[in-house]
N, C-alpha and C positions, 0 to 999 in steps of 0.2 A: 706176303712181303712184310708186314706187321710182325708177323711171330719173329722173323729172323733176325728184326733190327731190335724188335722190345724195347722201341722207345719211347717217352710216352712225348704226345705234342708237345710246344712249348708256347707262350705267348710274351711277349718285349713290345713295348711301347716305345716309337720311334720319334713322336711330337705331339708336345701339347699345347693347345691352344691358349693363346696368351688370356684370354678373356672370358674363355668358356672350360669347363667341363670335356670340351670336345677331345679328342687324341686320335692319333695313327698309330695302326701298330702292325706285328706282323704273327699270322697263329703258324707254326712249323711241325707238320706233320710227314711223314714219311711217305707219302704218297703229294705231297708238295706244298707250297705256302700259301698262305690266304692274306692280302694285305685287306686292312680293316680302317674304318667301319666297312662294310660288307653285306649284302644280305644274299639269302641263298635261294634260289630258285626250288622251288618245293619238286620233290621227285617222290608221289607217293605209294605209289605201287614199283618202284626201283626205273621209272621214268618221266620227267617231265612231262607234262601230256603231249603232243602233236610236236616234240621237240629231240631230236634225234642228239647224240651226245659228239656230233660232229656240229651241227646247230650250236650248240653249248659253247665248244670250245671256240667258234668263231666268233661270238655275240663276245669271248672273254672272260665267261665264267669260271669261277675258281674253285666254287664246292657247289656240291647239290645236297639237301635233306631228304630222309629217306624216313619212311611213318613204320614203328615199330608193328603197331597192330593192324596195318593189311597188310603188311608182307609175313609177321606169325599166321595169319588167317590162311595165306595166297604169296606164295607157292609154300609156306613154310620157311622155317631160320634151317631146318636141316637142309632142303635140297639145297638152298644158296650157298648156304656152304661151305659144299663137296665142287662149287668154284669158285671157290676161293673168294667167296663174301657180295658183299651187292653191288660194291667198285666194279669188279671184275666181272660180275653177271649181267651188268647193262652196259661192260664195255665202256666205262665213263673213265675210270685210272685217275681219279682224281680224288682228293679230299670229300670224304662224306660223313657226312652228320645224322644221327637221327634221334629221335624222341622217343618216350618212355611209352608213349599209348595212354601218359594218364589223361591228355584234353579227350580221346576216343572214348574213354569210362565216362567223362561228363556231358557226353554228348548222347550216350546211351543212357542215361541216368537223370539226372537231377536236372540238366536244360531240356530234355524230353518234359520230362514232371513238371517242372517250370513253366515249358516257353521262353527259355532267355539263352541268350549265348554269353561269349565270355563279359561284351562288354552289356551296360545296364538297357543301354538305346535300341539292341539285336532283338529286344524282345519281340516274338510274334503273335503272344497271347493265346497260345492255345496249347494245352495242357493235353496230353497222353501218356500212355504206362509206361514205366521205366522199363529196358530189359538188363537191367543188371542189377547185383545186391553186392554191398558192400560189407565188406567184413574186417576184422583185423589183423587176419590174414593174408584177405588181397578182395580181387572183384569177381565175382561169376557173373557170367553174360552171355548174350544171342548172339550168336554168328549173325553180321549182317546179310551173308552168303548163304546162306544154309538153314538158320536155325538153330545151330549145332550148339550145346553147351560149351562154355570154354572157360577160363580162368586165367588171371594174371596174377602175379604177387610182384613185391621188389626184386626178390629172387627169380623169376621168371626172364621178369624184362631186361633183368641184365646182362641174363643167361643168351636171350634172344638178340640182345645187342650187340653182343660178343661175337655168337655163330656167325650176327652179317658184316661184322668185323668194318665199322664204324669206325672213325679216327676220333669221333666228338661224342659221346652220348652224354643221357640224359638220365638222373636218379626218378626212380618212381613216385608219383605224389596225386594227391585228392584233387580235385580241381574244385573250389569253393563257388558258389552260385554269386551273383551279385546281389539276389535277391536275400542272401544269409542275414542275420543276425547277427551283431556280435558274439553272442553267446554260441552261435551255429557257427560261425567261422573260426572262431578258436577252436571248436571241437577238431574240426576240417585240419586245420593247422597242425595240430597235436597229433593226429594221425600220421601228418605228412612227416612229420618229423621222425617218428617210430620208421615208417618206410624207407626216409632217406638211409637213416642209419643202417638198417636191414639193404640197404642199395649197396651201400659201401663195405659192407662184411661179404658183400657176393660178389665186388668187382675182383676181380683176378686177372684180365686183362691187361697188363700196365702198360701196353702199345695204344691204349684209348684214356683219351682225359673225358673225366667223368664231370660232368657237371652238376650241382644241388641247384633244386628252384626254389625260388622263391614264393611265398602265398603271404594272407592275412587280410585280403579283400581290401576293402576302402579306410581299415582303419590303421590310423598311424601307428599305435602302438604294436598290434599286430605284424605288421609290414618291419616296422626296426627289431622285431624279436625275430622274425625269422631270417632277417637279414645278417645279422649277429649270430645265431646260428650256423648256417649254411656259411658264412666269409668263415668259421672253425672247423670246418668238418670237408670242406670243399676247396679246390685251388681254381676252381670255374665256378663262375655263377649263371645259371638260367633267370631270368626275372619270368612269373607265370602269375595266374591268379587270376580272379574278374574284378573287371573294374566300374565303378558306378560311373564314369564320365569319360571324356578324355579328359578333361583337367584334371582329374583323381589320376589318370595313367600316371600324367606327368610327376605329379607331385608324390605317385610311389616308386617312378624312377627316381626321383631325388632323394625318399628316404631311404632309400635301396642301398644306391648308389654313395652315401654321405657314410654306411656303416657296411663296407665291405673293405678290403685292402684294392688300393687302386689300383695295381698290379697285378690283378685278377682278370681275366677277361669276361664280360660281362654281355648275353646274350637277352634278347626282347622276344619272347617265344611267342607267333602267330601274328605280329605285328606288320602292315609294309604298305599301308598309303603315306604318300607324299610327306603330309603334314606332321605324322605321327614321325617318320625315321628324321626327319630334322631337328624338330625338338627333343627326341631322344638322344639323339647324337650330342645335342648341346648338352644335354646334361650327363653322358659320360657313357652311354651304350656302345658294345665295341660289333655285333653281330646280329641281324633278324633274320626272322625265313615266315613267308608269306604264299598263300596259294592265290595269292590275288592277279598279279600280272596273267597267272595261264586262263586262272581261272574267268578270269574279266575279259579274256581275250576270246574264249570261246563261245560269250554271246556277243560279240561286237563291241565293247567299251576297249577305245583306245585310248592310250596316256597322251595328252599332249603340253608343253610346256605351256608357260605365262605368255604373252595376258590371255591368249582360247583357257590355256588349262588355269585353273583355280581353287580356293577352296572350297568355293560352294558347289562345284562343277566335280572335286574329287580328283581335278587335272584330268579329266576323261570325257571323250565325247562317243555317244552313242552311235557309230558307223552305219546300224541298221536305218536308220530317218532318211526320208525322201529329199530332204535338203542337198543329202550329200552323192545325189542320183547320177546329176552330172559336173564334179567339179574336178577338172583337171588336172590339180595340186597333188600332192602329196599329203599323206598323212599326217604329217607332222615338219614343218618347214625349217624346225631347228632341230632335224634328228638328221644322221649320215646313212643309218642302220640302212640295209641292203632293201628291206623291203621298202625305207621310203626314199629311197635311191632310183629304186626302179618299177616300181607301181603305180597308178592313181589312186587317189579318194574313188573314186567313182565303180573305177574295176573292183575292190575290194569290198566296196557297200556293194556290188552285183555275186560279188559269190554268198555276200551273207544272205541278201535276199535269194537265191538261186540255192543256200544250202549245200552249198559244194567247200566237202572240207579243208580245203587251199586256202580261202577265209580264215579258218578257226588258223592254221598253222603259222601263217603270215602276220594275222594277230599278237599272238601268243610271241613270235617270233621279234616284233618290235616291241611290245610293252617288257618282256625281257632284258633285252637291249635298253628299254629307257632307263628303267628303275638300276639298271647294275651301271650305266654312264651316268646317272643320279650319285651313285656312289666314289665311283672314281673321280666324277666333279666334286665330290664333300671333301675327299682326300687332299685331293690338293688345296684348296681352300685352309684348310685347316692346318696344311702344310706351310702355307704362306701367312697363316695369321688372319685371316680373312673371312673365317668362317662366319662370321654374325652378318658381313654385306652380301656374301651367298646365300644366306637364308633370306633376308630380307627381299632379294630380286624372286622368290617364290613364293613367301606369306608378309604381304604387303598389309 
């Protein structure tokens, strides 16, 4: 459907908030609109996990993210295809977005070798071999399936983007450790930069808006170079990179954000507890996508709002604890969603302890539903001028 109309997205900002950085807008792609801010339910094998695209569409979802490097791995970019892309191979028909594979190279790589993830606090302290090499041509690395040798380049992944016929992707880039050096994350940078540009001489799809990321770790100057960069070379921005804090996140969405065109749509790549999409949003993020709602729901951590949910609490309460053995309530008293419509606390803490996967799906299936009525309450808030007393009623 993409090829016939060759057009590419668009994004329009519909209101700004009087006070903040915050804004509405709407992305327009040919498989339908996305109003924003927004965040996208992660689909990384071409499925949400325990969540059916009929599931999806009742929760209200608007797009899903699709992981470049397990679907080149599993089933392949060719068989998908020969149907008509990953929309159309999971039956979803809707806007979808996916990434470059570069966080899968750092997670094969340099956070292996480390111990750390993107943010500096992820660390687990314990150091094993990389399975991938980098080069300046691209990455060679382990199948995590197989073993099998494999390689990406900018040229690959965009090639790969293309095939699963994405409405949103992503240019290819290094992922920098938290634990870099200056001197180590400029090099990281500089690579990323050579990539981008080899992204963008290989896109050829002009029915997908491409995005550049952003890098440069913790340091300012860093962060505004590649920021200036990418706002020249890109009409979408990804914000990436590791960060030494959350207060560093924030303060690289704002250098980010303060040297791009504000008419750029501006996405927070792997981002999606509570705290972090609010203050992002204040300061000018228009899109995220997180594996945390499925993924948090398939060992029992549920979202639930203020004053249960919190920030020390993460807005989640663990369903598996014997507290919640027998209580008759609902999961969450200030949600409509179906499953706290029509289930207890008590039956749902029984399947998790009983391990019966109707748990995991029911989970998965409200923390969905929270995080994306999270979003449509930012919307309007921010539609009304209000967004700073909406925040406020969640991080007191």
């Amino acid at each position: 459907m993409l090829d016939i109309f060759n057009k590419t997205p668009t994004f329009e900002i519909t209101h700004k908030d009087t006070k903040t950085k915050a804004r509405t807008g709407v992305i327009k792609t040919t498989r339908g609109s996305i109003e924003t801010p927004y965040i996208f339910p992660v689909g990384t094998k071409a499925t949400v996990k325990s969540l059916d695209p009929y599931d999806l569409l009742e929760i209200g979802v608007q797009g899903v993210l699709a992981n470049t490097y397990h679907l080149f791995l599993q089933p392949g970019e060719n068989l998908i295809s020969k149907f008509g892309g990953v929309s159309e191979f999971m039956n979803w028909h809707g806007p979808v977005m996916t990434d470059s594979g570069g966080f899968q190279v750092f997670s094969l790589g340099v956070s292996l070798e480390q111990g750390v993830g993107k943010l500096l606090k992820d660390e687990v302290g314990v150091s094993k071999p990389r399975l991938n090499k980098i080069s300046e041509k691209g990455v060679t690395f382990q199948s995590h399936i197989d073993g099998a040798k494999k390689f990406l380049s900018p040229e690959i992944s965009i090639k790969i983007q293309e095939k699963l016929g994405a409405d949103l992707i992503v240019g290819f880039d290094d992922l920098e450790s938290p634990k870099y050096s200056y001197e180590e994350t400029k090099k990281s940078l500089d690579l990323t930069a050579r990539w981008l540009i080899r992204s963008v001489k290989a896109h050829k799809k002009k029915s997908q808006l491409l995005y550049g990321v952003t890098h440069g770790g913790k340091f300012k100057d860093l962060r505004i170079e590649s920021a200036k960069f990418n706002d020249k070379h890109f009409n979408a921005i990804a914000l990436g990179g590791a960060h030494e804090s959350k207060e560093n996140l924030y303060d690289v969405i704002s250098w980010t954000v303060e040297n791009v065109d504000e008419v750029k749509p501006k996405h927070l790549l792997g981002i999606g507890e509570v705290d972090d999409i609010l203050n992002a949003v204040e300061r000018g993020v228009d899109t995220f996508d997180c594996v945390i709602p499925t993924r948090m729901g398939r060992v029992g951590n549920i979202f639930v709002h203020p004053p249960i949910g919190n920030e020390k609490n993460k807005f989640r309460i663990d369903i598996t604890k014997r507290e919640f053995e027998k209580e008759k309530g609902s999961l969450n008293n200030k949600c409509d969603c179906k499953v706290c419509r029509n289930y207890t606390t008590a039956y749902i803490h029984h399947l998790f302890r009983a391990h019966e996967l109707l748990g995991y799906k029911l989970a998965s299936y409200h923390n969905v539903y929270f995080l994306n009525k999270l979003m449509e309450e930012i919307r309007d808030a921010i539609n009304e001028n209000r967004f700073l007393e909406y925040k406020k009623k969640w991080l007191r």
